[in-house]
mmCIF file as gemmi writes it, N, C-alpha and C atoms, coordinates in Angstrom:
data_model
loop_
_atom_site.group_PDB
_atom_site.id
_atom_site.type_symbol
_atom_site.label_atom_id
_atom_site.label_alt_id
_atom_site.label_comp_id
_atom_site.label_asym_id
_atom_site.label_entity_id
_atom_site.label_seq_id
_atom_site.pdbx_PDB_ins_code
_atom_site.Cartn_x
_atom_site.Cartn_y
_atom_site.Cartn_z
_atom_site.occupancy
_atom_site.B_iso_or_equiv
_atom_site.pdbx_formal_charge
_atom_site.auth_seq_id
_atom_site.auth_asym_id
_atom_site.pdbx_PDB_model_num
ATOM 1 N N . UNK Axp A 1 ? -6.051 2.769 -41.02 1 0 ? 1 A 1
ATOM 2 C CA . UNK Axp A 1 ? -7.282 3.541 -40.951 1 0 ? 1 A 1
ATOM 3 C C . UNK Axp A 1 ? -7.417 4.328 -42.25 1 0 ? 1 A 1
ATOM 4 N N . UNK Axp A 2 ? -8.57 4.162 -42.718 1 0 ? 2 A 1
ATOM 5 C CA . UNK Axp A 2 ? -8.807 4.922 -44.134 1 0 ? 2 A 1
ATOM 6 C C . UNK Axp A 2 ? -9.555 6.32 -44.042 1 0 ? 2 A 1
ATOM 7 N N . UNK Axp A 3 ? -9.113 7.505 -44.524 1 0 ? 3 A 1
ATOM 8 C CA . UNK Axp A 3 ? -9.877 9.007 -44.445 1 0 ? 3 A 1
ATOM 9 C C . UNK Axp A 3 ? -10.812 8.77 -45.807 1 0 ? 3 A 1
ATOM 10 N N . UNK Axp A 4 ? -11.969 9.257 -45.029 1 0 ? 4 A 1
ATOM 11 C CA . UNK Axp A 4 ? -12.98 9.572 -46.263 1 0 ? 4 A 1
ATOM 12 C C . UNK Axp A 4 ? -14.118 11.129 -45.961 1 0 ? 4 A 1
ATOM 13 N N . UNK Axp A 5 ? -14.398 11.523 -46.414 1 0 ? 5 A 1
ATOM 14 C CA . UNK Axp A 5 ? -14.985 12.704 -46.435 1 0 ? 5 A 1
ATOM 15 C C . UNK Axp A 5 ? -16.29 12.61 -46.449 1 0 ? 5 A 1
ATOM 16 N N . UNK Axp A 6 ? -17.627 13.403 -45.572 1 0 ? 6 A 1
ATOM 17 C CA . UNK Axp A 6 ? -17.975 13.282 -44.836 1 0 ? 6 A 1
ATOM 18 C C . UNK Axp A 6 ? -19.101 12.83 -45.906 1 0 ? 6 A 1
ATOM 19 N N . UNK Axp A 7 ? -18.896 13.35 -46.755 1 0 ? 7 A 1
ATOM 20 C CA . UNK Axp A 7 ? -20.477 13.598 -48.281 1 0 ? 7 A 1
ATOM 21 C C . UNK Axp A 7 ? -20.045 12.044 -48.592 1 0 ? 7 A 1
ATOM 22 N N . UNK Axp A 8 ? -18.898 11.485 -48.659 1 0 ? 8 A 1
ATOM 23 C CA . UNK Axp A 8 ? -18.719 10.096 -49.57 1 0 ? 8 A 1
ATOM 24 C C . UNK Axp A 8 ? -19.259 9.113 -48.591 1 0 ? 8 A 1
ATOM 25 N N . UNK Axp A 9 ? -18.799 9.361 -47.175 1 0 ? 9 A 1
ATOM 26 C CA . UNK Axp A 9 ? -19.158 8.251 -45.808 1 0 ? 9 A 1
ATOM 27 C C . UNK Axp A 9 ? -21.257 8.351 -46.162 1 0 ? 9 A 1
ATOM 28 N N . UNK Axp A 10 ? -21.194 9.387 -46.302 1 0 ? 10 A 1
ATOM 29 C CA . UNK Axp A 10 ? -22.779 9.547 -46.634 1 0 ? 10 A 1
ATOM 30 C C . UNK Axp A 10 ? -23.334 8.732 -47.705 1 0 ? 10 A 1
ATOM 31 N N . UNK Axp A 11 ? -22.962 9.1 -48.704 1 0 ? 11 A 1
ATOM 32 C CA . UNK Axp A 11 ? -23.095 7.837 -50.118 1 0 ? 11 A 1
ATOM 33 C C . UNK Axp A 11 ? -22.772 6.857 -50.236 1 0 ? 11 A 1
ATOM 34 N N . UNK Axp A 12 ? -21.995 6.466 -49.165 1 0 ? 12 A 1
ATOM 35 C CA . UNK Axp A 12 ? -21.661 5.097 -49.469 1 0 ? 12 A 1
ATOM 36 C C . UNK Axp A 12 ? -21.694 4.813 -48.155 1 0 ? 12 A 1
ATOM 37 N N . UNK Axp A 13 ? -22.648 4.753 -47.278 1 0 ? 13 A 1
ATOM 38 C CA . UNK Axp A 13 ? -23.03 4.353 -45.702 1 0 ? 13 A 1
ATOM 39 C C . UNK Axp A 13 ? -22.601 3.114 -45.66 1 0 ? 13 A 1
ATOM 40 N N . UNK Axp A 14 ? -23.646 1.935 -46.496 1 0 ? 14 A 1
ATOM 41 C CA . UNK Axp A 14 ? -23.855 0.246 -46.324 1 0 ? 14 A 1
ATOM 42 C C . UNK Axp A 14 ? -22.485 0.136 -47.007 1 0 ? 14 A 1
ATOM 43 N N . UNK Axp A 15 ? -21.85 0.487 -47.69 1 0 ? 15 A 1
ATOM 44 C CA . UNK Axp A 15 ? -19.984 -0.024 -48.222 1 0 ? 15 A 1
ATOM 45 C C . UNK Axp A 15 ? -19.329 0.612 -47.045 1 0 ? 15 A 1
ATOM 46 N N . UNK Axp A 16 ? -19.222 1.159 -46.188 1 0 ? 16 A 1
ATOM 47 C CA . UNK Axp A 16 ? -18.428 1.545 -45.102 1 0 ? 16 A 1
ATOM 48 C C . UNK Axp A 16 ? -18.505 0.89 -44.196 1 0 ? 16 A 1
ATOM 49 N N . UNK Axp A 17 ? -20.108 0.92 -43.756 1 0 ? 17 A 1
ATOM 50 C CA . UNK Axp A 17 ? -20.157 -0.106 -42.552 1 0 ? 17 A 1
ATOM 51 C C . UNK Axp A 17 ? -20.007 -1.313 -42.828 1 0 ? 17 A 1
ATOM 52 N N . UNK Axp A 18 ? -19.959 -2.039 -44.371 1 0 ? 18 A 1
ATOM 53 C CA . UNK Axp A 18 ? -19.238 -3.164 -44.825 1 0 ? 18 A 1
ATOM 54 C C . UNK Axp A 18 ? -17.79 -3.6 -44.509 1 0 ? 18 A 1
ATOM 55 N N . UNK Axp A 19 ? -17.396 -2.634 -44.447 1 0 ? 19 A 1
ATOM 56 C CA . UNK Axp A 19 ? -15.826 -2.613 -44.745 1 0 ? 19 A 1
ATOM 57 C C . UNK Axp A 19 ? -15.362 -2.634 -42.752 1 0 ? 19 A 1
ATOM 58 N N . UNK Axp A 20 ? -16.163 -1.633 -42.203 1 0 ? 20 A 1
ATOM 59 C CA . UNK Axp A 20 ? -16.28 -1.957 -40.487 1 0 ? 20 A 1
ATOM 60 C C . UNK Axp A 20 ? -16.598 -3.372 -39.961 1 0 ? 20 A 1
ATOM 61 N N . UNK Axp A 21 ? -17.252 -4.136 -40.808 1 0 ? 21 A 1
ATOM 62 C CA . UNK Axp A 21 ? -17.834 -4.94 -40.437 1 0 ? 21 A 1
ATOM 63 C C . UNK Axp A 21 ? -16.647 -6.14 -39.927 1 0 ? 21 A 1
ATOM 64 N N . UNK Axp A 22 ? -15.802 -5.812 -41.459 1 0 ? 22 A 1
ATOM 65 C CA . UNK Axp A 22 ? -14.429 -6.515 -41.711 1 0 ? 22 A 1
ATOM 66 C C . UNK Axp A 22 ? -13.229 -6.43 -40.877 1 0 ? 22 A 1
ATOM 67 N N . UNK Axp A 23 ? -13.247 -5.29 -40.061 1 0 ? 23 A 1
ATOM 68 C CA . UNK Axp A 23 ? -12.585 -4.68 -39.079 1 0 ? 23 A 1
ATOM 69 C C . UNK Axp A 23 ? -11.489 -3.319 -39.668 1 0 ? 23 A 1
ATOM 70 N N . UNK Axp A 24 ? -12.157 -3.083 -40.439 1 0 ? 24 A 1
ATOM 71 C CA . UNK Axp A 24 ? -12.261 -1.946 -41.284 1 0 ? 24 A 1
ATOM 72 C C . UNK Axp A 24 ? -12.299 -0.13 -40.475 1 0 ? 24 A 1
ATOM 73 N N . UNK Axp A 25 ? -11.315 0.746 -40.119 1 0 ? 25 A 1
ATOM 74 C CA . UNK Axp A 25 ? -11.827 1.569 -39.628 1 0 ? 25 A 1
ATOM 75 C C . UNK Axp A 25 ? -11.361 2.808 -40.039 1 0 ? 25 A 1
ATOM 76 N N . UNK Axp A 26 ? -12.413 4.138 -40.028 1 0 ? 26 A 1
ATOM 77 C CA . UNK Axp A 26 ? -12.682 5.365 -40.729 1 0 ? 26 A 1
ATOM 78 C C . UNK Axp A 26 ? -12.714 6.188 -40.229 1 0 ? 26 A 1
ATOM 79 N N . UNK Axp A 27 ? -11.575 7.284 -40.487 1 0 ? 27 A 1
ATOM 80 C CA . UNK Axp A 27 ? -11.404 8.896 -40.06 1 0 ? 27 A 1
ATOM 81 C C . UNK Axp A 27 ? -12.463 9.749 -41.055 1 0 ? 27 A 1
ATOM 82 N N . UNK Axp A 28 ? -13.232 9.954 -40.17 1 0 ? 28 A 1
ATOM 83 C CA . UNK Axp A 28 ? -14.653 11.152 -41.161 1 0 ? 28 A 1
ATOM 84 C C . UNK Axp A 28 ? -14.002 12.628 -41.207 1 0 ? 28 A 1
ATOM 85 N N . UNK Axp A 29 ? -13.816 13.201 -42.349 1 0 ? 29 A 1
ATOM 86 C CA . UNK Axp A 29 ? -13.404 14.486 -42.366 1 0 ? 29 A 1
ATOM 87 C C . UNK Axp A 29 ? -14.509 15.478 -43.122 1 0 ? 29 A 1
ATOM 88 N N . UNK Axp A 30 ? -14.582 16.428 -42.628 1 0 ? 30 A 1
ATOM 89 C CA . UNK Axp A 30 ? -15.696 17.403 -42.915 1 0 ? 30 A 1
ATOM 90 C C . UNK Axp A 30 ? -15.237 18.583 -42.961 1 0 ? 30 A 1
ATOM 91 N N . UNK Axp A 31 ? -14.553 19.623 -44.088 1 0 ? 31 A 1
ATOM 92 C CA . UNK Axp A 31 ? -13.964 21.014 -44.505 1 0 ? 31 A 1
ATOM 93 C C . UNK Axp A 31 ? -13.142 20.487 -44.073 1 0 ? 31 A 1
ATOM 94 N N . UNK Axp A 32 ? -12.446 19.693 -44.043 1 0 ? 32 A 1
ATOM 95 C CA . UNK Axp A 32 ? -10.789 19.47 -44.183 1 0 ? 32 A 1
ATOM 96 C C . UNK Axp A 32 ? -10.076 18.817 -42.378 1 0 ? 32 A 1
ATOM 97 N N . UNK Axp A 33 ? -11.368 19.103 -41.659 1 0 ? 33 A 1
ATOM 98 C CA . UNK Axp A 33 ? -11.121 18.205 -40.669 1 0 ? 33 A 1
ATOM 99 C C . UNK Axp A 33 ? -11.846 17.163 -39.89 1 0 ? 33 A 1
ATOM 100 N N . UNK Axp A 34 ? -11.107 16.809 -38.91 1 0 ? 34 A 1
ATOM 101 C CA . UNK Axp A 34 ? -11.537 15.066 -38.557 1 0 ? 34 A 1
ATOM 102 C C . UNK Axp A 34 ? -12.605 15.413 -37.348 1 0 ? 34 A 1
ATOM 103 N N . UNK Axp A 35 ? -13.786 14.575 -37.771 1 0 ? 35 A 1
ATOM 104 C CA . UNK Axp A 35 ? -15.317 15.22 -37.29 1 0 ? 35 A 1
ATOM 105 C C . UNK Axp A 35 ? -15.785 13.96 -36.381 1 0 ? 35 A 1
ATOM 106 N N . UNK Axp A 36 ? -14.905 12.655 -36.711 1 0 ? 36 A 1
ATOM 107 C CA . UNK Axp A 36 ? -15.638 11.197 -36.56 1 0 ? 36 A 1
ATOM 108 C C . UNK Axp A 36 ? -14.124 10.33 -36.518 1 0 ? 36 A 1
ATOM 109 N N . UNK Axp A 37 ? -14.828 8.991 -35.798 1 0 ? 37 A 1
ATOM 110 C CA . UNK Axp A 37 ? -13.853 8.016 -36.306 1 0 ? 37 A 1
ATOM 111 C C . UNK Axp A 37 ? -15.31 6.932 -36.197 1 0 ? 37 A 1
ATOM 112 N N . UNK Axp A 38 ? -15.273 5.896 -37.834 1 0 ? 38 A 1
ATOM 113 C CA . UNK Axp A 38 ? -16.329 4.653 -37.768 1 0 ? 38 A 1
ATOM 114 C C . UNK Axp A 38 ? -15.354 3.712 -37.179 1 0 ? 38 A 1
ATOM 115 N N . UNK Axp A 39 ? -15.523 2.861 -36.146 1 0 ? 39 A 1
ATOM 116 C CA . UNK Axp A 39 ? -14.625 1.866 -35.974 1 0 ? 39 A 1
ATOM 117 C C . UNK Axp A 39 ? -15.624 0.064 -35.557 1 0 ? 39 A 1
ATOM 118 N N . UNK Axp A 40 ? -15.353 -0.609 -35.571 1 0 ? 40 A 1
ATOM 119 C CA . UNK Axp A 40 ? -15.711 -2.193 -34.977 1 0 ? 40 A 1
ATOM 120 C C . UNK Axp A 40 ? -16.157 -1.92 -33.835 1 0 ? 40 A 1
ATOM 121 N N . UNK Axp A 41 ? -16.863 -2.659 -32.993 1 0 ? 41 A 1
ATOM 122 C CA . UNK Axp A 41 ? -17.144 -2.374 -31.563 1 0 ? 41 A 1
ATOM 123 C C . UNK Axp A 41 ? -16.167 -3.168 -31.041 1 0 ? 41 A 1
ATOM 124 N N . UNK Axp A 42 ? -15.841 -2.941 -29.79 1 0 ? 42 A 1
ATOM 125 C CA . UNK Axp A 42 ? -14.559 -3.72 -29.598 1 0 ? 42 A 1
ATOM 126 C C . UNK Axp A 42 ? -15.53 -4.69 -28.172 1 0 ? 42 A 1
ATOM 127 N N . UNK Axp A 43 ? -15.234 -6.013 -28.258 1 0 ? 43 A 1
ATOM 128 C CA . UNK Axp A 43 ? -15.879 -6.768 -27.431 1 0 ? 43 A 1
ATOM 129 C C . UNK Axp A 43 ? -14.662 -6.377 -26.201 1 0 ? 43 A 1
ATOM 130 N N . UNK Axp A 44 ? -15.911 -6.556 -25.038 1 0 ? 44 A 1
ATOM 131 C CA . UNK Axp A 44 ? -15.261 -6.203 -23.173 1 0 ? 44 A 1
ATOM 132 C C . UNK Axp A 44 ? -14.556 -7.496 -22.595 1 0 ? 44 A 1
ATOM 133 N N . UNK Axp A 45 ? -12.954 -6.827 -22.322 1 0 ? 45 A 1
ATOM 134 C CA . UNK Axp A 45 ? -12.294 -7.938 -22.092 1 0 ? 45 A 1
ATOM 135 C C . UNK Axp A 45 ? -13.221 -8.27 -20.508 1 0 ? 45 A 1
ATOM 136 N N . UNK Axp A 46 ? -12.135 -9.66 -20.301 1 0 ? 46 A 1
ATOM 137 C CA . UNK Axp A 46 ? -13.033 -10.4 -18.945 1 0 ? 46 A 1
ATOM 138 C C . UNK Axp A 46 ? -13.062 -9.363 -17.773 1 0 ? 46 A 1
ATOM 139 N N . UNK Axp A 47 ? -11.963 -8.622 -17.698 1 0 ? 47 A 1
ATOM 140 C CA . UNK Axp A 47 ? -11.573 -7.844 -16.255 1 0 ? 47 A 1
ATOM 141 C C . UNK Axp A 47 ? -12.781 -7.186 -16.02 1 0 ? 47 A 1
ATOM 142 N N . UNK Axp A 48 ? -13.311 -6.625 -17.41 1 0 ? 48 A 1
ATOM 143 C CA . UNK Axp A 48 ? -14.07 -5.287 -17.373 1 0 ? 48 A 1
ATOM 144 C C . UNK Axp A 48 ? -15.303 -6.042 -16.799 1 0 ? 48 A 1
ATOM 145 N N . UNK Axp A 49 ? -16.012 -6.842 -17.861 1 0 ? 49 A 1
ATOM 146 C CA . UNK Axp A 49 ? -17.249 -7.845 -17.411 1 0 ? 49 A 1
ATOM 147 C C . UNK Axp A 49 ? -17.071 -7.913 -16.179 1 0 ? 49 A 1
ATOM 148 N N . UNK Axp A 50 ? -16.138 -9.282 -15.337 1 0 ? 50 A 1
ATOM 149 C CA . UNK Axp A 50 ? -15.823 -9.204 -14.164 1 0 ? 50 A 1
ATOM 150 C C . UNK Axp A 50 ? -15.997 -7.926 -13.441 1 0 ? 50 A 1
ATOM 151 N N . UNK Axp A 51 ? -15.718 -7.282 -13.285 1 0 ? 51 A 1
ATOM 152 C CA . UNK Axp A 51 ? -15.69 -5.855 -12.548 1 0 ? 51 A 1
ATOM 153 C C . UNK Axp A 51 ? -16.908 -4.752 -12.265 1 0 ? 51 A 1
ATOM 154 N N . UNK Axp A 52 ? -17.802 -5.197 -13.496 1 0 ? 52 A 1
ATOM 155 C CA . UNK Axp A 52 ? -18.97 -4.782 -13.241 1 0 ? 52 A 1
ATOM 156 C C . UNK Axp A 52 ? -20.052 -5.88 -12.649 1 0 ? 52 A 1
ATOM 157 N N . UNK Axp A 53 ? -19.562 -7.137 -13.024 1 0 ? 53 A 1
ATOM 158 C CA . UNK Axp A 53 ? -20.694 -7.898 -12.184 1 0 ? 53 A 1
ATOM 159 C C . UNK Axp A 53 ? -20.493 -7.596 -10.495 1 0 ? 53 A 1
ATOM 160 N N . UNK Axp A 54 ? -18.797 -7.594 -10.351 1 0 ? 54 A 1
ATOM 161 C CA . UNK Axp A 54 ? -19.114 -7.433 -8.617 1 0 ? 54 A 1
ATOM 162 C C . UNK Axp A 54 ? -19.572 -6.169 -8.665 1 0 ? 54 A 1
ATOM 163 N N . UNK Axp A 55 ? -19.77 -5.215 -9.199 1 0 ? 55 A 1
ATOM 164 C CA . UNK Axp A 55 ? -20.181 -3.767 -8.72 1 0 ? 55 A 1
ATOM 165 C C . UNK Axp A 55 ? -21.662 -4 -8.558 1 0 ? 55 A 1
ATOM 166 N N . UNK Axp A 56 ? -22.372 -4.745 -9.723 1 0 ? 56 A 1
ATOM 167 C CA . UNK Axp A 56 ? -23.8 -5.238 -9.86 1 0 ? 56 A 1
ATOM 168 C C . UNK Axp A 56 ? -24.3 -5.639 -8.197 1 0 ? 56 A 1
ATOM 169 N N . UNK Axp A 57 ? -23.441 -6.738 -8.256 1 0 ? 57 A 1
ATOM 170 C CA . UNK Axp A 57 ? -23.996 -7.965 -6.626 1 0 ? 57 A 1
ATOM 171 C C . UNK Axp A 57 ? -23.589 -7.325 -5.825 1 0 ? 57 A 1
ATOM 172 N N . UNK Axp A 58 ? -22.755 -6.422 -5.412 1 0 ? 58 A 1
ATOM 173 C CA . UNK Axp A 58 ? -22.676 -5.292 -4.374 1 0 ? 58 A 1
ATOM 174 C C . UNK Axp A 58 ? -23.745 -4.571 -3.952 1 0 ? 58 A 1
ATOM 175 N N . UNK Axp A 59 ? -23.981 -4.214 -5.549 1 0 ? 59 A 1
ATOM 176 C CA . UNK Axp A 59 ? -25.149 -2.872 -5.184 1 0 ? 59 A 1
ATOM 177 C C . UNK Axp A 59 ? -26.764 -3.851 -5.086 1 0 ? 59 A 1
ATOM 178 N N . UNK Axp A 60 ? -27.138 -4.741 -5.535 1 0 ? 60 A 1
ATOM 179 C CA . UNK Axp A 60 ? -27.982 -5.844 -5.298 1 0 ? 60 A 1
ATOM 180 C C . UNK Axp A 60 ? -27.885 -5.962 -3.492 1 0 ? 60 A 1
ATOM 181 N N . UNK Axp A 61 ? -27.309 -5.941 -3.032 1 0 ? 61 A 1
ATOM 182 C CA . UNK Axp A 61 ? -27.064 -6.458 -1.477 1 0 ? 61 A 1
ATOM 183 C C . UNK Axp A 61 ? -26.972 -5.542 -0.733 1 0 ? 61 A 1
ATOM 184 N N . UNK Axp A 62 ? -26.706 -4.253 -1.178 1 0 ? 62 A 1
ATOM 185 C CA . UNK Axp A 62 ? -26.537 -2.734 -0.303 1 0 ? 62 A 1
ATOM 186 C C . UNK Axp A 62 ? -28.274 -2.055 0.015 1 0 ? 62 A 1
ATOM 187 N N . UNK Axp A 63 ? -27.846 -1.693 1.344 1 0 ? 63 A 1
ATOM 188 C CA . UNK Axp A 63 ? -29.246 -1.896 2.409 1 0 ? 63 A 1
ATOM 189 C C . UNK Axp A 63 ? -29.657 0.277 1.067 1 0 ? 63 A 1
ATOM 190 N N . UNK Axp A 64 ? -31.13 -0.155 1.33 1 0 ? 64 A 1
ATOM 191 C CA . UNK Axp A 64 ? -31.282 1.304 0.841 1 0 ? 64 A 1
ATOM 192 C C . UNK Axp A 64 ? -31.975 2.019 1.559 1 0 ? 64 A 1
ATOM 193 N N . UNK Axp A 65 ? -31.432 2.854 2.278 1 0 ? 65 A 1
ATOM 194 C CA . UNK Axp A 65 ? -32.126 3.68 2.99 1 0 ? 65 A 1
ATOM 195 C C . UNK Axp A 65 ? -33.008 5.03 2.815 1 0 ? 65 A 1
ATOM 196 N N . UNK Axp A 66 ? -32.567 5.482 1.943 1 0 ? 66 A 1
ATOM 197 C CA . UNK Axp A 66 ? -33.453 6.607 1.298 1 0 ? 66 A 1
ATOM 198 C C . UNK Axp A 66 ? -32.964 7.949 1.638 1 0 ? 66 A 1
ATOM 199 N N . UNK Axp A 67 ? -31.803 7.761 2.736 1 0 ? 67 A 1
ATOM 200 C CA . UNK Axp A 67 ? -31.373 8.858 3.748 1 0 ? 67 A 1
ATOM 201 C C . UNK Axp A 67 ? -30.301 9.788 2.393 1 0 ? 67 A 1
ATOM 202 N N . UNK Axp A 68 ? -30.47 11.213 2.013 1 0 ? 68 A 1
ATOM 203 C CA . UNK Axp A 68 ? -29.622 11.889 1.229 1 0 ? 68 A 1
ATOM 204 C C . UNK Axp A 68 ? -28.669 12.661 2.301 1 0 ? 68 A 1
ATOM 205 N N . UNK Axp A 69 ? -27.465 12.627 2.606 1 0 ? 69 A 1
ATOM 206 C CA . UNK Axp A 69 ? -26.967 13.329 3.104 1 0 ? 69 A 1
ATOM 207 C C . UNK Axp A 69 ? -25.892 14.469 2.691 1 0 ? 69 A 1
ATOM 208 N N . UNK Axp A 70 ? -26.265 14.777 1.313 1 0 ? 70 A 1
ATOM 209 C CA . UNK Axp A 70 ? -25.453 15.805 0.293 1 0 ? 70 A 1
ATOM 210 C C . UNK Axp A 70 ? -26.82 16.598 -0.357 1 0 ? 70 A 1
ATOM 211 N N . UNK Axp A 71 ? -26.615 17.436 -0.883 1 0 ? 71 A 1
ATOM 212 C CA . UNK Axp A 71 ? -27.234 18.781 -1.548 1 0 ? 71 A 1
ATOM 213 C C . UNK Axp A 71 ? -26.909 18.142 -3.216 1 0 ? 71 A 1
ATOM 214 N N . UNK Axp A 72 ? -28.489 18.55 -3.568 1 0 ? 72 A 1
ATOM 215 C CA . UNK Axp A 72 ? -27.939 18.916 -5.238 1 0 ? 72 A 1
ATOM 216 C C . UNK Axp A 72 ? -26.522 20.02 -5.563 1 0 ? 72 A 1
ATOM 217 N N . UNK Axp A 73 ? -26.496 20.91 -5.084 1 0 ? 73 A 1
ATOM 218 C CA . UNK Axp A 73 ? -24.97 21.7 -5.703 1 0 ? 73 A 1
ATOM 219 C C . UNK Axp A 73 ? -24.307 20.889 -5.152 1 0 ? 73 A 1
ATOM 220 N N . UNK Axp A 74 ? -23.783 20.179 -4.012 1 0 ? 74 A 1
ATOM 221 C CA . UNK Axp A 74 ? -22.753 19.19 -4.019 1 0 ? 74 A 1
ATOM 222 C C . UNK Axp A 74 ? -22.417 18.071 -5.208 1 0 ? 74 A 1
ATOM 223 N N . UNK Axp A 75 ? -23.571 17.872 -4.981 1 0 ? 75 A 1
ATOM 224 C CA . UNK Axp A 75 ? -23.567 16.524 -6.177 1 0 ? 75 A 1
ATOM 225 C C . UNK Axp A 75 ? -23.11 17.388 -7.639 1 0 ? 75 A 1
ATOM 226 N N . UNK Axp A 76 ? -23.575 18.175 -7.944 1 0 ? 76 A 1
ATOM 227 C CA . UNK Axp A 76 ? -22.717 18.776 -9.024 1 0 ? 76 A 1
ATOM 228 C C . UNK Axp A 76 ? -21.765 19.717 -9.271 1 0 ? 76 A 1
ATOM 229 N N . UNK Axp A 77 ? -21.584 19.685 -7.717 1 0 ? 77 A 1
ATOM 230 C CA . UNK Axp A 77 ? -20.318 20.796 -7.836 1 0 ? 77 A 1
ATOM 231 C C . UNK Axp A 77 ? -20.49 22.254 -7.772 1 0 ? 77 A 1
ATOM 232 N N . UNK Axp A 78 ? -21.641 22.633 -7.417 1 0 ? 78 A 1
ATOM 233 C CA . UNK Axp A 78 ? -21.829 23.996 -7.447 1 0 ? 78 A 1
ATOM 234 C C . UNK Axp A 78 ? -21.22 24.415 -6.418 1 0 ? 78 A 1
ATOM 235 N N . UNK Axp A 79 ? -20.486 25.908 -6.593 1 0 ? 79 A 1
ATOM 236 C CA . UNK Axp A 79 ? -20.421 26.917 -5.228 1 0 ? 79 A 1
ATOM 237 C C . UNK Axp A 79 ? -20.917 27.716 -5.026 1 0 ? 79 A 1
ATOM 238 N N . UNK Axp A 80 ? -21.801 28.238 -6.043 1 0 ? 80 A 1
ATOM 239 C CA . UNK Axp A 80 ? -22.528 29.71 -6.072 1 0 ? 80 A 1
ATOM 240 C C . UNK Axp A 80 ? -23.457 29.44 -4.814 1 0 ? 80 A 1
């Protein structure tokens, strides 16, 4: 992994994301610390794919009733 600073990642955007492209990846530092990382996108192994399609065709087939049986502060956690 290569450190570059935050003004140079700036000037030289299209040579960085060049170099990402390559599988190339970048610790962004800004006043002396690490603000970013540029990295490759990492393609979704099968499990993951797999795992969301059954979540998909599950929820495709699940009856919808409309019925809420929780509170907004539940749903986020409120106690006040």
């Amino acid at each position: 992994m290569q450190t570059v600073r935050a003004v140079d990642a700036n000037r030289q955007f299209s040579n960085v994301l060049k170099q990402v492209s390559q599988g190339e990846e970048f610790l962004v530092i800004s006043r002396g610390k690490p603000v970013a990382t540029i990295s490759p996108v990492r393609k979704a192994d099968n499990a993951h794919v797999a795992a969301r399609e059954l979540l998909l065709e599950r929820l495709r087939h699940q009856e919808l009733t409309g019925v809420r049986n929780w509170t907004r502060d539940e749903l986020y956690e409120r106690t006040s």
